[in-house]
C-alpha positions in Angstrom: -30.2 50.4 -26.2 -28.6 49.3 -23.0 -25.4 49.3 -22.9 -24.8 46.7 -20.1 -27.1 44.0 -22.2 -25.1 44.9 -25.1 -21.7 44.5 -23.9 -23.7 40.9 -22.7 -25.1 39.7 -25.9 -22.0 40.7 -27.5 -19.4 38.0 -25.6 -22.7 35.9 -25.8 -22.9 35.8 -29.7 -19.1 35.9 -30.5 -19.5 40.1 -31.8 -18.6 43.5 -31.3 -21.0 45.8 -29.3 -21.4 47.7 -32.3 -23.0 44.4 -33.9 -25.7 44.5 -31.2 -26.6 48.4 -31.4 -26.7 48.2 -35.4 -29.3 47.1 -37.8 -27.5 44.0 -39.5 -27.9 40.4 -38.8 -24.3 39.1 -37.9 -23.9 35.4 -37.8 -20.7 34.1 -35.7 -18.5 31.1 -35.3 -19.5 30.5 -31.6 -16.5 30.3 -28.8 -16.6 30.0 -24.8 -15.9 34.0 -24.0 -15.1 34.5 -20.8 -18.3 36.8 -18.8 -21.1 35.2 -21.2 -23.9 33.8 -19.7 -23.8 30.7 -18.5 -27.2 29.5 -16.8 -27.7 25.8 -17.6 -25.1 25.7 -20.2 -24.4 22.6 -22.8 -21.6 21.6 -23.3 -21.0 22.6 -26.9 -23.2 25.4 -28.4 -24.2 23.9 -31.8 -26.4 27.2 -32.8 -28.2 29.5 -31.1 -29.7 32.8 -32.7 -31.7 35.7 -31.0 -33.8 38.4 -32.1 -32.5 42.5 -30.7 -33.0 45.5 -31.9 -35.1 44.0 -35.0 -32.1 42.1 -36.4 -30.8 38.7 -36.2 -27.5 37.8 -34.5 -26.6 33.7 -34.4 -23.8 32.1 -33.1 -22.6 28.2 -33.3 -20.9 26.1 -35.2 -19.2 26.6 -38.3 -21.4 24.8 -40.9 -24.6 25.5 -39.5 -23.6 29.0 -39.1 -22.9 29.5 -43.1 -26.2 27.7 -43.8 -28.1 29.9 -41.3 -27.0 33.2 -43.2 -27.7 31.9 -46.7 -30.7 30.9 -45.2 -31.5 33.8 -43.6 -29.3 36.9 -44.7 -32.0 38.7 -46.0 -34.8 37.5 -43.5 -36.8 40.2 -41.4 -36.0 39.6 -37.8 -39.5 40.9 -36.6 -41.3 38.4 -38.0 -38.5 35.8 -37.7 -39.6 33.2 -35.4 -42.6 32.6 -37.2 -43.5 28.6 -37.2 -42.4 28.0 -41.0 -38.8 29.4 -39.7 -39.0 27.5 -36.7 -39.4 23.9 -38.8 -36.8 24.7 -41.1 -34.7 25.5 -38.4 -35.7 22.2 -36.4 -35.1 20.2 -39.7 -31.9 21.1 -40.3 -30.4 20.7 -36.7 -31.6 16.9 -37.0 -29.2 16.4 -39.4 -26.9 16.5 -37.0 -29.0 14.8 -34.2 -30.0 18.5 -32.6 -33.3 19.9 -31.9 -34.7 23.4 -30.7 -34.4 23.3 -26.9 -35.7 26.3 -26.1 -37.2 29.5 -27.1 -37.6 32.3 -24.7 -38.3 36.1 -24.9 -36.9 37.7 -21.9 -36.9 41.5 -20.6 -35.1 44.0 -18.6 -35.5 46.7 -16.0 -33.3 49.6 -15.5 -34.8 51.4 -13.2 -36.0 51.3 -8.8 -39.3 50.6 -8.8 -41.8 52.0 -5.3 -42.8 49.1 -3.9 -44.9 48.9 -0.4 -44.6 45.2 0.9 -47.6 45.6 2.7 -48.8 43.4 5.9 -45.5 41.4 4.7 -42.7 40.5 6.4 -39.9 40.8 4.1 -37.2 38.4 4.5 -33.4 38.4 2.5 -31.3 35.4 2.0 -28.3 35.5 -0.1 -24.8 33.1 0.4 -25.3 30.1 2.8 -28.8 30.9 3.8 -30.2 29.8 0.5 -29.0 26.8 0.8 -31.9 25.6 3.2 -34.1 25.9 0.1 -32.3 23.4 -2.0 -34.5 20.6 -2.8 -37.2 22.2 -1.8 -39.9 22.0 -5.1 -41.9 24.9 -3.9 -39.2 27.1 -5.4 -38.0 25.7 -8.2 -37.9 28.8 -10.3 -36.9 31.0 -7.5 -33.7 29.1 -7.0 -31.8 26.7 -9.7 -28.6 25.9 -7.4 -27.1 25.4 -11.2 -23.4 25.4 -10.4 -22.5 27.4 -13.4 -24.8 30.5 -12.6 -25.6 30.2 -8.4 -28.0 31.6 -7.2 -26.7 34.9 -5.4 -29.8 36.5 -3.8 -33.5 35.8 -2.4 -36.3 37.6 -1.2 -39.4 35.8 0.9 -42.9 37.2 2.1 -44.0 35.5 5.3 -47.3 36.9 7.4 -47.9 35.0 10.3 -44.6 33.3 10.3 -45.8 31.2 6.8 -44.0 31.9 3.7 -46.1 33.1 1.0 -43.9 33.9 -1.9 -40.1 33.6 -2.9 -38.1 36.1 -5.9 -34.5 34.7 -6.1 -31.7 35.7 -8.2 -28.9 33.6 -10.2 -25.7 35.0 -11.5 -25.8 34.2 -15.0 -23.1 36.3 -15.6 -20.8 39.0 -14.0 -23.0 41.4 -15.5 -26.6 40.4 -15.2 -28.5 38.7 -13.1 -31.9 36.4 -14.0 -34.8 36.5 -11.9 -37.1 33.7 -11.1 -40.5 33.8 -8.5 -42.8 31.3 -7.0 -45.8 31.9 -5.4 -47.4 29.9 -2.7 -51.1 28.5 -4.3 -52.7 30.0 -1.3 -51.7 33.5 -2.2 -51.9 33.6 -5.8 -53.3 36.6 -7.1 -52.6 38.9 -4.5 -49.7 40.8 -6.0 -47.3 39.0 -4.3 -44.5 37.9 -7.3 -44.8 41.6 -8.7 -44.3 42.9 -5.1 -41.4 40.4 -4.8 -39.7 40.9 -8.0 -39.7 44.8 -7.8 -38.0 44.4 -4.1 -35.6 42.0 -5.9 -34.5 43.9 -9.1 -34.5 47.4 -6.8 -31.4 46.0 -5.0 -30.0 43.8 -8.2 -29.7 47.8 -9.7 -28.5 49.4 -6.3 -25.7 46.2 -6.6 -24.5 48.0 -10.2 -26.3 44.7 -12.0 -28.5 44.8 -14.6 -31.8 42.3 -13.6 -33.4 40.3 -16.0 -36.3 38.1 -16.3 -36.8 35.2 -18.8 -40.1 33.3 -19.3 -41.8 30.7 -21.9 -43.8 32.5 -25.0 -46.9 30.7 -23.5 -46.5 31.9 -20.3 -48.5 34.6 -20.0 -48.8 35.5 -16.4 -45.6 35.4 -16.1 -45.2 37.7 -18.6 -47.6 40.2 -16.6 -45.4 40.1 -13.8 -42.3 41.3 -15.5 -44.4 44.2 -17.1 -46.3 45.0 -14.3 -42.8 45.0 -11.7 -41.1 47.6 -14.7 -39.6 45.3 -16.7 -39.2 46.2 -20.7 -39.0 43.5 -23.5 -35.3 43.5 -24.6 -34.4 40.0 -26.9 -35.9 36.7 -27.4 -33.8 33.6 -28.1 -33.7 30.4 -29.6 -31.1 27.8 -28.6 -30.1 24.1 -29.5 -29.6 21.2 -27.8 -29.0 17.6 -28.2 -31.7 15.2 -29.4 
């Protein structure tokens, strides 16, 4: 297992690195470590639970944290997100006026990919330059400007002077970075966000970072483009958030 995702997931979930790397669920009273990812973050963390290396580790608060392992102590964490889980989950965080906000799988890459860019010209932008993309709603998933994670890096293809497609990265943490790609509707299906995230990831590695690329369970083309640009499926999370 990676040892920069486990170092990660361990100030994420309130463990030890060893708690990541071994086969037991750990559940954890949830506190604000410093270096934990911070992309979008609530205020409070009231429970959140992800599925690595086949075993459960959630973290939160105190009382939902004893019910989640009696609840689920003995549970299989392959088959844990299943929808029966997922409503009992649900039912219980409305007790306390929570609901599941999100439930993600998202992947890694630890390795420089070969990437030809093509009849592309390839463009960087990282500091103040991205800034002339901020409210822009063509790349929305290229660039958050969340203040807690900024967005740190971005890569564009352009032919004939007209951007085609945009990879940016935002620093969720000290230790990894999360990609995000948009892709103009008039080159879709051209290779384009693969071509753009392997360019992107290649220098997030050269940087000493580990990359990583989060999508929605439904989302399947996304999903295509992290597998296609070398990307592996590392952990999958569930967090909670207000009603």
């Amino acid at each position: 297992m990676n040892d920069i995702l486990c170092r990660q997931l361990s100030l994420d979930y309130c463990c030890r690195e060893e708690d990541v790397k071994d086969k037991e669920h750990h559940f954890t009273k949830f506190s604000f470590l410093e270096g934990r990812r911070r992309f979008r973050e609530e205020k409070d963390c009231f429970l959140k639970i992800t599925i690595v290396n086949g075993k459960i580790l959630a973290s939160g608060n105190a009382s939902i944290i004893e019910w989640c392992e009696k609840e689920f102590g003995e549970a299989r964490g392959e088959w844990f997100f299943e929808p029966d889980t997922l409503r009992k989950i649900d039912y219980k965080l409305q007790e306390s006026g929570y609901k599941i906000g999100m439930l993600h799988p998202f992947y890694i890459s630890e390795a420089v990919s070969d990437v030809a860019p093509g009849e592309y010209e390839i463009r960087w932008f990282e500091g103040e330059g991205i800034e002339q993309f901020r409210g822009d709603g063509r790349f929305k998933e290229a660039y958050s400007f969340c203040e807690e994670a900024p967005d740190v890096l971005g890569v564009g293809a352009y032919k004939n002077g007209e951007i085609h497609g945009m990879a940016g990265a935002s620093a969720d943490s000290p230790l990894m970075w999360q990609i995000g790609i948009n892709v103009m509707p008039q080159a879709e299906g051209l290779g384009i966000a693969k071509m753009l995230v392997q360019l992107l990831k290649n220098e997030i590695i050269k940087r000493g970072i580990l990359p990583f690329y989060g999508t929605a369970i439904s989302h399947l083309a996304s999903q295509s483009v992290a597998l296609g640009s070398g990307f592996h499926p590392a952990w999958i999370e569930l967090a909670a958030m207000l009603s």
